[in-house]
C-alpha positions as a Markdown table, in Angstrom:
| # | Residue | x | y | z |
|---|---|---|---|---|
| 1 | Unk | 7.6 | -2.7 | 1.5 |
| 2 | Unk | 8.6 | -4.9 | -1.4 |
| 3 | Unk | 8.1 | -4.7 | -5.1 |
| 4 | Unk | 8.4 | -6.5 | -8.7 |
| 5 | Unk | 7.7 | -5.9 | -11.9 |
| 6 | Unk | 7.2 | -9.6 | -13.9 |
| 7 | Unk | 7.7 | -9.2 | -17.9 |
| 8 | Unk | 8.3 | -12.0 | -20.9 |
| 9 | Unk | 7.9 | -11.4 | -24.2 |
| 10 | Unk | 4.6 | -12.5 | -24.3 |
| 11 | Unk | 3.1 | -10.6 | -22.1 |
| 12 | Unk | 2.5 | -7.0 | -20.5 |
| 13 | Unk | 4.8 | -5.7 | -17.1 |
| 14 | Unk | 3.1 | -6.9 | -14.2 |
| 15 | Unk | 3.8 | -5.0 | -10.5 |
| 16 | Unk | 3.2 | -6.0 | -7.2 |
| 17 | Unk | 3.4 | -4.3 | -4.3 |
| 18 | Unk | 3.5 | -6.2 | -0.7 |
| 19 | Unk | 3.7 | -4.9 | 2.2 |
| 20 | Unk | 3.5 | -6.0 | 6.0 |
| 21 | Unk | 1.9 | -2.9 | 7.7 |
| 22 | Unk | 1.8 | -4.4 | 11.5 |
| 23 | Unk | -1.9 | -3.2 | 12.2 |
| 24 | Unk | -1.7 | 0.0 | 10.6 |
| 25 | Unk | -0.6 | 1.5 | 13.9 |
| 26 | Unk | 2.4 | 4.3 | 14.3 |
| 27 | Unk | 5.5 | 4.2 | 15.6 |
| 28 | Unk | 5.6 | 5.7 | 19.0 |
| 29 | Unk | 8.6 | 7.3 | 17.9 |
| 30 | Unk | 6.0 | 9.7 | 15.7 |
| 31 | Unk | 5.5 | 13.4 | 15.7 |
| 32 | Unk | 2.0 | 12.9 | 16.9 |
| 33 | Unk | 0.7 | 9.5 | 17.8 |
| 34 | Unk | -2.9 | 10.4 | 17.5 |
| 35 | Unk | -2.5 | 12.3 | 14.0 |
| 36 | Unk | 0.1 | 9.4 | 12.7 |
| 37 | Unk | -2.9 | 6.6 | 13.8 |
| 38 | Unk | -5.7 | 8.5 | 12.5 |
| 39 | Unk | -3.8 | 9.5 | 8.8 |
| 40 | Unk | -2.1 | 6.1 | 9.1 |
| 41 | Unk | -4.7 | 4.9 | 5.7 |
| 42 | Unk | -3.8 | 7.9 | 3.5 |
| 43 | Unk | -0.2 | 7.5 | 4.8 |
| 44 | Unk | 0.0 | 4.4 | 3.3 |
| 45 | Unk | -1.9 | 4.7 | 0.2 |
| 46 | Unk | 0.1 | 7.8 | -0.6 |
| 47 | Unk | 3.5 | 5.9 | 0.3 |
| 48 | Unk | 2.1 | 2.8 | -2.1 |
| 49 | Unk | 0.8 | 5.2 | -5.1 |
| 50 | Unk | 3.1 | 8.1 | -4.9 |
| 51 | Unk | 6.3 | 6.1 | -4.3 |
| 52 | Unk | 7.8 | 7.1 | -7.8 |
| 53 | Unk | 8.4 | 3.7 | -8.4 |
| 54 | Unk | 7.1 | 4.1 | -12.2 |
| 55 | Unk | 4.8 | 6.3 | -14.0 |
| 56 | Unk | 1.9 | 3.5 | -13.6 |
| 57 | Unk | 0.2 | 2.6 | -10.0 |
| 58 | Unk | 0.7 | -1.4 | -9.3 |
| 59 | Unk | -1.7 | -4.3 | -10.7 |
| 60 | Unk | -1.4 | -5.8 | -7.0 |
| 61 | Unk | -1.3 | -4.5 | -3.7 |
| 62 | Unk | -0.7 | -6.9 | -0.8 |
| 63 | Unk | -0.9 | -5.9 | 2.7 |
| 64 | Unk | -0.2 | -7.9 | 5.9 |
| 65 | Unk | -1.3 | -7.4 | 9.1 |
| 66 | Unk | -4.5 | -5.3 | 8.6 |
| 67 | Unk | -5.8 | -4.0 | 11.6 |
| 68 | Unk | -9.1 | -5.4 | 10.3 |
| 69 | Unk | -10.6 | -7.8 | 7.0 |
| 70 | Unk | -11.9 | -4.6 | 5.1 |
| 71 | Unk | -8.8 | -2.4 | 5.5 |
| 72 | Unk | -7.1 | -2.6 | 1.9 |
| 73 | Unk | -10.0 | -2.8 | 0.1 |
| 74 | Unk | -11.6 | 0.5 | 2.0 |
| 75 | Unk | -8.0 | 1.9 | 1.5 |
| 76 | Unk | -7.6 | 1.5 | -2.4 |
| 77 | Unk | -11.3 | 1.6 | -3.4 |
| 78 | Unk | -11.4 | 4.8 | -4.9 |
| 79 | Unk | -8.1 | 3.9 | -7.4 |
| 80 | Unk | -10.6 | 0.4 | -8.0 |
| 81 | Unk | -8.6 | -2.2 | -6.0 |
| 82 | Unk | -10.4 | -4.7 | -4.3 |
């Protein structure tokens, strides 16, 4: 996972989050595979918007490798990403 925060003096602190998450599917190295795959979108909305990064969530999330078109958006739609 990557991040940036953009700023000049003309303008407010942008952030960006991206973020290749290779299908959404766990490690097989996990606790439980099952649990890990099923969790796997709160897992990474939780790691994205509880990372302690700042005390504001990011203006852009990026995600690679969905495991399909809808995932982010489905993901984030409650905090009103789209």
């Amino acid at each position: 996972m990557a991040s940036a925060a953009i700023t000049s003096c003309y303008s407010t602190p942008l952030s960006i989050v991206s973020w290749n998450i290779a299908e959404a599917a766990p490690s097989f190295a996990a606790p439980c595979f099952d649990t890990r795959a099923r969790d796997a979108p709160r897992l990474i909305r939780e790691c994205i918007l509880g990372s302690g990064r700042s005390s504001r969530p990011p203006d852009i999330i990026a995600l690679q490798e969905c495991p399909y078109p809808s995932f982010g958006t489905e993901t984030f739609v409650e905090q009103g990403y789209v």
